[in-house]
C-alpha positions in Angstrom: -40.0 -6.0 17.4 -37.7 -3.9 19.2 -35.1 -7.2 19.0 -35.1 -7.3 15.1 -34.1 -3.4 14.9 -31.2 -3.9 16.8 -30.2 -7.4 15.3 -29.7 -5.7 11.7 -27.8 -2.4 12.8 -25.3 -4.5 14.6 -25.2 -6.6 11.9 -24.6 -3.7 9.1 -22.6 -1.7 11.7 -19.8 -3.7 12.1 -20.1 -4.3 8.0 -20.0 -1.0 7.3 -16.9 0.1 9.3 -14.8 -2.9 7.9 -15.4 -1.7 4.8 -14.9 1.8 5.3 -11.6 1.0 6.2 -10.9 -0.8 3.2 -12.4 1.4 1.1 -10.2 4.0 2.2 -7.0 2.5 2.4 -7.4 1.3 -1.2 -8.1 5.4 -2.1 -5.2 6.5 0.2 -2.8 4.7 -2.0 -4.5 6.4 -5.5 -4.7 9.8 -3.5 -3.8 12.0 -1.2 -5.4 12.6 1.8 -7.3 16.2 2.6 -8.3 18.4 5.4 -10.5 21.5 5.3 -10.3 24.5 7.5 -13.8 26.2 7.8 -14.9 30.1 7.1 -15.6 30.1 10.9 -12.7 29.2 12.2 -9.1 31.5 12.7 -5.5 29.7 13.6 -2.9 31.5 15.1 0.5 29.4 14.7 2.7 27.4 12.7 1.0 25.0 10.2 2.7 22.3 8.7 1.0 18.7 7.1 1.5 16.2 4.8 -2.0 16.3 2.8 -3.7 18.3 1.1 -5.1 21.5 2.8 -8.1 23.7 1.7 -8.4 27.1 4.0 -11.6 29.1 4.1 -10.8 30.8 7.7 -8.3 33.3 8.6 -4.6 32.0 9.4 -1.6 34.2 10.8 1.5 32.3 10.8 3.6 30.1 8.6 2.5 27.1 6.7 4.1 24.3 5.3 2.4 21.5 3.1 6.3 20.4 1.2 5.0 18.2 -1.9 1.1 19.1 -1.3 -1.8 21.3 -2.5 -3.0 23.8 -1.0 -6.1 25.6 -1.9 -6.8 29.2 -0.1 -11.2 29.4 -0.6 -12.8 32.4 -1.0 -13.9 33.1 2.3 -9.9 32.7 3.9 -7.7 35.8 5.3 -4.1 34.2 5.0 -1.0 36.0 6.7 1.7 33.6 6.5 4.7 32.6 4.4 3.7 29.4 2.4 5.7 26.5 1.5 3.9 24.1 -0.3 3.6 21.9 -3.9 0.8 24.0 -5.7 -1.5 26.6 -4.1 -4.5 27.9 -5.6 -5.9 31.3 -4.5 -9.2 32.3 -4.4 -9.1 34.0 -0.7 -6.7 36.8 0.7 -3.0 35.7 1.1 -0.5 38.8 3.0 3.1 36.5 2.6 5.8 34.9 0.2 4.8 31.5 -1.2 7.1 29.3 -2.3 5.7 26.9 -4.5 7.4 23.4 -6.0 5.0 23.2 -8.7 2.3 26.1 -9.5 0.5 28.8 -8.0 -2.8 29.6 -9.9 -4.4 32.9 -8.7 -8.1 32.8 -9.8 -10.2 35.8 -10.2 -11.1 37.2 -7.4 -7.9 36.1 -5.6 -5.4 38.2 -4.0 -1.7 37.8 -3.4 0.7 40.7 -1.8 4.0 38.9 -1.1 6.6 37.2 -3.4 6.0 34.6 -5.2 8.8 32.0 -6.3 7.5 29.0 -8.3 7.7 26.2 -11.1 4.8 27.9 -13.0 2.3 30.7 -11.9 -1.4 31.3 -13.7 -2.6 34.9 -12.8 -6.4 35.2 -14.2 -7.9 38.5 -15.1 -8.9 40.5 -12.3 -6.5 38.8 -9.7 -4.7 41.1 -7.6 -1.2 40.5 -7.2 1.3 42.9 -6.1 5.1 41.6 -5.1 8.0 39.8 -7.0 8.0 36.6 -9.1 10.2 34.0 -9.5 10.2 31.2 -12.0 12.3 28.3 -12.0 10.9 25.6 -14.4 14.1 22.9 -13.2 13.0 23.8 -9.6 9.7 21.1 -9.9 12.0 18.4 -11.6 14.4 19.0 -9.1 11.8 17.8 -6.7 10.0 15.5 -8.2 13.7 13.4 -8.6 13.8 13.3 -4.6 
């Protein structure tokens, strides 16, 4: 009895992990990759990835996601300068973004800094209070390298 349980766990376990792996290699190449920083946690330092980022903590210090989303939760504190493809608030951020693409401030989002983009949403009741810059050619520019 105890033999049989054990016989069919190793028997899916190694199954399963083989095609995990496949599984996501095949969705790496159709998408990006993400990490998630939780409500509970708080980073003090530089930042800087190659994937997708969604922040719900508090961050002090620059971040830098070139050609990648970053999405900024409810829950997150932000005090950094941002460099990144597209950010979406819904958090706090205190610091410029640079943006290739867009920057979509959602309702209860708030943004004190400058903001220089391709494109820029602002929905009503976002807070925003700085300078914006808009250069449509800056996201082709980009996407040509």
């Amino acid at each position: 009895m105890w033999n049989k349980t054990q016989q069919p766990e190793p028997a899916s376990g190694p199954a399963s992990p083989s095609s995990v792996p496949a599984r996501s290699s095949s969705s790496a190449s159709n998408s990006q990759s993400s990490a998630r920083i939780g409500a509970s946690l708080q980073i003090k330092g530089q930042i800087i990835g190659t994937e997708n980022l969604q922040i719900d903590g508090k961050v002090e210090g620059p971040i830098s996601l070139r050609g990648h989303e970053l999405t900024v939760g409810s829950t997150a504190l932000l005090n950094s300068e941002i460099e990144t493809g597209e950010v979406v608030v819904f958090g706090k951020i205190v610091g410029n973004l640079r943006a290739r693409g867009r920057v979509d401030i959602r309702r209860d989002g708030s943004v004190v800094g400058d903001i220089s983009a391709a494109r820029i949403s602002i929905e009503d009741g976002a807070h925003f209070k700085g300078r914006i810059e808009i250069d449509p050619a800056k996201s082709q520019a980009n996407a040509a390298d």
